[in-house]
C-alpha positions in Angstrom: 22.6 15.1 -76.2 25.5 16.3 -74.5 26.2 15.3 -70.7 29.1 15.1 -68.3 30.6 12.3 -67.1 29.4 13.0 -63.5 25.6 12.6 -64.9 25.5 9.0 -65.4 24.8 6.6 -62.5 27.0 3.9 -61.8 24.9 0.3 -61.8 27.8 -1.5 -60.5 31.8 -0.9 -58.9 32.7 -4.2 -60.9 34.4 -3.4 -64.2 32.6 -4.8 -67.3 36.3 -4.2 -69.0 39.1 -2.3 -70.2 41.7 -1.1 -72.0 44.8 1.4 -71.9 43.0 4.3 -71.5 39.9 3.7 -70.3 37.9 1.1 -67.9 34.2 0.6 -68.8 31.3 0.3 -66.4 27.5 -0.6 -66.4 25.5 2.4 -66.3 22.6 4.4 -66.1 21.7 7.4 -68.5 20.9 10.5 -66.7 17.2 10.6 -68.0 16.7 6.8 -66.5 18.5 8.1 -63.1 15.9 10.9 -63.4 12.9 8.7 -63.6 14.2 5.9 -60.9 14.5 8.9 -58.8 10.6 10.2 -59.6 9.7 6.8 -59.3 10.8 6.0 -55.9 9.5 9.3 -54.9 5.8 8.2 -55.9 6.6 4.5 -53.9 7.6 7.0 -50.7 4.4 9.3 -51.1 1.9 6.0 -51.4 -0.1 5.8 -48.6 -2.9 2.9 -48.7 -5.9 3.7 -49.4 -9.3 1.8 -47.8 -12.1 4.4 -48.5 -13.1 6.1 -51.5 -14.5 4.9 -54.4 -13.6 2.2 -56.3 -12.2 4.3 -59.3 -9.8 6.2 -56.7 -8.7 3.4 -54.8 -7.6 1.8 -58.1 -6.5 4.8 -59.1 -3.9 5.0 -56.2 -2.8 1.6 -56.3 -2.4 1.5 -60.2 0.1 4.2 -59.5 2.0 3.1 -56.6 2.6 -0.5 -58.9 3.4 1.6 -62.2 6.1 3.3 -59.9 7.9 -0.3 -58.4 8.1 -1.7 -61.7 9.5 1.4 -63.0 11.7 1.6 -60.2 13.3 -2.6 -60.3 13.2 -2.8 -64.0 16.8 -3.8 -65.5 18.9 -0.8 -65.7 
């Protein structure tokens, strides 16, 4: 899998290290920058729910959680 530089999210300004021709950074790959993105789109769509039936109301909820802990997991 190929990418560009400019693909991969920065976790951090502080430098992890470095050398003489580079300095190296915590990151993100793309496809995790793609998801935290999705994710927080889900979180921003939720509205709670109060009627319904049981099913969808769990339904909802399940979703909204399954999107905050996708979104705050560790890089």
């Amino acid at each position: 899998m190929e990418s560009l530089k400019s693909d991969w999210e920065r976790v951090s300004p502080t430098k992890l290290g470095g050398g003489g021709q580079s300095d190296v950074y915590l990151v993100r790959t793309p496809k995790r920058t793609k998801k935290r993105i999705e994710s927080l789109a889900a979180i921003n769509r939720h509205v709670p729910i109060t009627t319904g039936t049981a099913e969808s109301i769990a339904q909802a909820n399940l979703e909204y959680v399954e999107a905050i802990g996708e979104y705050t997991r560790a890089t």
